[in-house]
C-alpha positions in Angstrom: -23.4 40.0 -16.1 -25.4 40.5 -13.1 -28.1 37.9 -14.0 -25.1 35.2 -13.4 -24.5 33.7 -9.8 -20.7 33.9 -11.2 -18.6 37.0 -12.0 -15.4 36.3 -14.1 -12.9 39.2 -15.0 -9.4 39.4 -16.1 -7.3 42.2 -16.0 -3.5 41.2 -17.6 -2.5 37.9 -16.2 -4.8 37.6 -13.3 -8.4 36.5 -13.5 -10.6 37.2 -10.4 -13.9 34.9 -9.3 -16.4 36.9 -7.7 -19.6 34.6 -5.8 -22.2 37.1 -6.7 -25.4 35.9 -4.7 -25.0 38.7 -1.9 -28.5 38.4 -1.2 -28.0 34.8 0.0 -24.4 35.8 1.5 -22.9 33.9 -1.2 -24.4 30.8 -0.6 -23.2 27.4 -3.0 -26.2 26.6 -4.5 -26.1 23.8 -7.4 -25.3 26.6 -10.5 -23.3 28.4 -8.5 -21.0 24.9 -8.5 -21.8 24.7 -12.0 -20.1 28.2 -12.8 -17.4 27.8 -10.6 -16.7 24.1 -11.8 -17.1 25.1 -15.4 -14.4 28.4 -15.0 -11.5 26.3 -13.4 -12.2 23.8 -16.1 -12.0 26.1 -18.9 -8.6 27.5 -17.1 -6.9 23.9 -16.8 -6.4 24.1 -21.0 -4.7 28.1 -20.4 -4.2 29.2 -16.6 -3.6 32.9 -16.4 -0.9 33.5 -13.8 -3.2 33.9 -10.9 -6.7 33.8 -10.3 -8.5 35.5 -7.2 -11.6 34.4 -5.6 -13.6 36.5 -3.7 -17.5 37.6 -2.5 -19.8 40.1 -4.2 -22.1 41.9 -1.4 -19.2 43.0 1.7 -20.8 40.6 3.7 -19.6 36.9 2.4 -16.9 35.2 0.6 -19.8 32.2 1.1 -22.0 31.7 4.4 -21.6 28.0 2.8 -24.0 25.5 0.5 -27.5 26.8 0.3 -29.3 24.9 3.0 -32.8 25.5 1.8 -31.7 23.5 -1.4 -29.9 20.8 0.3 -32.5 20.5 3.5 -34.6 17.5 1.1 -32.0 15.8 -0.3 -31.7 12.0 -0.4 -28.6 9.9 0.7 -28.1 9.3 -3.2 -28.2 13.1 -4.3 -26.4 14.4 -1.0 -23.2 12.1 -2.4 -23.4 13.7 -5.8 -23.5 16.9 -4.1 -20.2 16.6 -2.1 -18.7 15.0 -5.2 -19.5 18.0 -7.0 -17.7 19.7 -4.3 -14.7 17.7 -4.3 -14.0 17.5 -7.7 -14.5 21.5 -7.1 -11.7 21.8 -4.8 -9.6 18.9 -7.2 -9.8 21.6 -10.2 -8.7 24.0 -7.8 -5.5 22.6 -6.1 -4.5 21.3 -9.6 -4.9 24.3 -11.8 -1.4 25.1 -13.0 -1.3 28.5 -11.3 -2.2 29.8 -7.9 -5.7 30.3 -6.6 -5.8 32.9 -4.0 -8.8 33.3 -1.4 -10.0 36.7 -0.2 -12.0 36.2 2.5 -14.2 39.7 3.2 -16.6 38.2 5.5 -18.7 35.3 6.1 -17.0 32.1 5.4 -18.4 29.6 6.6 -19.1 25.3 6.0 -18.7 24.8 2.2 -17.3 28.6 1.7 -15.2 27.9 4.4 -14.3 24.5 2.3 -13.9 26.7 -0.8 -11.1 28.7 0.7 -9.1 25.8 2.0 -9.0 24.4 -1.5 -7.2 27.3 -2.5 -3.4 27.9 -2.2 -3.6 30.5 0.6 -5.9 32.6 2.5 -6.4 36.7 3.0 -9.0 38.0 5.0 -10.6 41.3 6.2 -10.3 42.0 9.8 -14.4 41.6 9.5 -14.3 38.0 8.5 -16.1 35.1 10.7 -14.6 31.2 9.4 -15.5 28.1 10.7 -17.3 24.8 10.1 -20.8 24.8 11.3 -21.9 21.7 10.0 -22.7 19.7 13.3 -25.3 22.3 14.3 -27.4 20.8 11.0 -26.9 17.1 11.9 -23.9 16.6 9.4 -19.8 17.1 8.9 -18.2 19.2 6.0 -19.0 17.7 2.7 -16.3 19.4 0.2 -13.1 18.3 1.8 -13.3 20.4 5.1 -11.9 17.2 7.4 -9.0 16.6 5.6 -7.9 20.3 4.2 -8.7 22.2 7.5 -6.5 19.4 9.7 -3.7 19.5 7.0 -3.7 23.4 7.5 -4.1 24.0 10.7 -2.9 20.5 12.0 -5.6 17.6 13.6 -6.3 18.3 17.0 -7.4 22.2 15.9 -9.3 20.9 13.4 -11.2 18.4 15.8 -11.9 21.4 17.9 -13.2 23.3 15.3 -15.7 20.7 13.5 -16.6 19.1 16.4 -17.5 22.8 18.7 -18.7 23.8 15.6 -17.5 27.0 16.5 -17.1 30.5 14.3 -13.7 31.7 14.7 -12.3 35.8 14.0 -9.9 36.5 11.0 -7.3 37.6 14.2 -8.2 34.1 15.7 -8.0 31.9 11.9 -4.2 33.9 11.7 -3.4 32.8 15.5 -3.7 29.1 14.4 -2.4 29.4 10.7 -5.8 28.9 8.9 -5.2 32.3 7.1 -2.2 33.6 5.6 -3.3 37.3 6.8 -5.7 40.0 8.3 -5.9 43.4 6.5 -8.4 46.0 6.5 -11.8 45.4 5.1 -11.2 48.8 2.7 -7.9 47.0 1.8 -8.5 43.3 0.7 -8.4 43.3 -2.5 -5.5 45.7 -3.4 -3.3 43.7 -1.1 -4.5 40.8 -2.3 -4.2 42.0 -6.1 -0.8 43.6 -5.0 0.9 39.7 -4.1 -1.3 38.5 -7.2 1.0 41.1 -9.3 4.0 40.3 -7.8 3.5 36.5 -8.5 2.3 37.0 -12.0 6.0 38.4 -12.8 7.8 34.6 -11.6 8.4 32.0 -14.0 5.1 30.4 -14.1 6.4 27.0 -15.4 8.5 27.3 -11.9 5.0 28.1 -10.3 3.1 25.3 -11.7 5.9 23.1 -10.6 6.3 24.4 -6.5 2.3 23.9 -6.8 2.5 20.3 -8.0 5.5 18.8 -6.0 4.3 20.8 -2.7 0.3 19.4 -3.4 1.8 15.6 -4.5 4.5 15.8 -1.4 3.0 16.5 1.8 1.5 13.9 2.5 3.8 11.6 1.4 7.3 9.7 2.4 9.8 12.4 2.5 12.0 10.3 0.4 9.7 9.9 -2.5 8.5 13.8 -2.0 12.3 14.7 -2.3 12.7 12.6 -5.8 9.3 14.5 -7.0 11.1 17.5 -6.2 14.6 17.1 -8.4 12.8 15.3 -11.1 10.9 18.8 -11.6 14.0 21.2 -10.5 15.6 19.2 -13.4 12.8 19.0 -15.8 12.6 23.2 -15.7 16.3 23.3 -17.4 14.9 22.1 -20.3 12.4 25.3 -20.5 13.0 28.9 -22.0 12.4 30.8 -19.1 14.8 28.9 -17.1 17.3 29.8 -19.5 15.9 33.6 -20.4 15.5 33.6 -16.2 19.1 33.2 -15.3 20.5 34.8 -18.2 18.2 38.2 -16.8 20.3 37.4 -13.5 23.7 37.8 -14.9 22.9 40.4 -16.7 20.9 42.4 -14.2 18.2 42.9 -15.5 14.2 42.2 -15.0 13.4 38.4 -16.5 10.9 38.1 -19.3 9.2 35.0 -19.0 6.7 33.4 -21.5 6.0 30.3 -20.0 7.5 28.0 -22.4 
């Protein structure tokens, strides 16, 4: 497993993603797109609950694309690069279950861009985020302009693209780009910890608050509102709304299948 740039386990309902180039901090390099691509395609068909994404090494989640691959690329091939990246970040946001970023170091450009895509953010208290791009002549290619300033709102995200600038995990929380800040030693069990605690929801109800919240905030409020009761509605028809409330008055735990 080591000879692959991607790591893939699962453990019960929850798959983790591990970028395992920590000699290149991580960096996105065309097979490492491949392998990531190629996973959240092959989880579209069966989503476990959750899936985690995180950075072999200590020192990067992803320092961002690999430079020294991109460096003598042609107008033509630099577009079907950032496609590739986009339709990344597409599988990503649409997955039927929730994608979960742990950020252990390094984030940066199209790791940084990586982590957006995903439904929320953790990070160590060690972990540097920002989009460099500028400093190399060009903007973020994977979605950074439009997912960092729908995070963390347009006028940071100007700041931050156009300074260029490397922000701290305590600094990313301060302005909402990440969700927390725990110790380095103490990512990933917090972050597997929430993972386990969403896993036990309905996850028809999940993949529903994921698709009305993704399709609705950017929209009229109106129409987002009507996406919203067309799905409340549509979950009555489902088992585990009915095996969900019926666990409720009886007081007990809920044992959802997802049908």
């Amino acid at each position: 497993m080591t000879d692959t740039s991607l790591l893939v386990t699962t453990d019960g309902e929850i798959t983790t993603l591990t970028l395992n180039r920590p000699d290149k901090l991580n960096a996105l390099n065309a097979a490492l797109l491949g392998e990531l691509t190629l996973a959240f395609r092959s989880m579209s068909a069966g989503a476990p609950r959750v899936v985690i994404v995180t950075g072999a090494g200590g020192k990067a989640f992803s320092a961002g694309v690999d430079i020294g691959e991109m460096s003598g690329m042609s107008t033509v091939q630099a577009k079907a690069r950032a496609d590739q990246g986009h339709a990344l970040a597409e599988l990503i946001e649409t997955l039927a279950c929730p994608v979960i970023a742990a950020v252990g170091g390094f984030a940066l450009g199209g790791g940084c861009e990586l982590a957006l895509a995903c439904d929320f953010i953790y990070a160590a208290d060690t972990a540097k985020l920002g989009q460099p791009e500028v400093n190399l002549g060009v903007i973020p290619g994977f979605g950074g302009t439009q997912r960092l300033a729908r995070r963390v709102g347009i006028a940071m995200a100007r700041e931050l693209i156009y300074s260029g600038e490397i922000i701290t995990a305590a600094r990313a929380l301060e302005i909402g780009l990440v969700n927390a800040v725990v110790p380095k030693d103490e990512l990933l069990l917090r972050v597997r910890a929430l993972a386990d605690q969403i896993a036990q929801k309905g996850p028809l109800a999940i993949a529903q608050a994921k698709r009305t919240m993704l399709r609705g905030v950017t929209g009229d409020m109106t129409a987002a509102n009507e996406l919203e009761a067309q799905a409340f509605a549509m979950l009555f028809g489902s088992e585990d709304q009915k095996e969900g409330m019926k666990a409720f008055v009886e007081k007990r735990k809920p044992e959802f299948k997802g049908r």
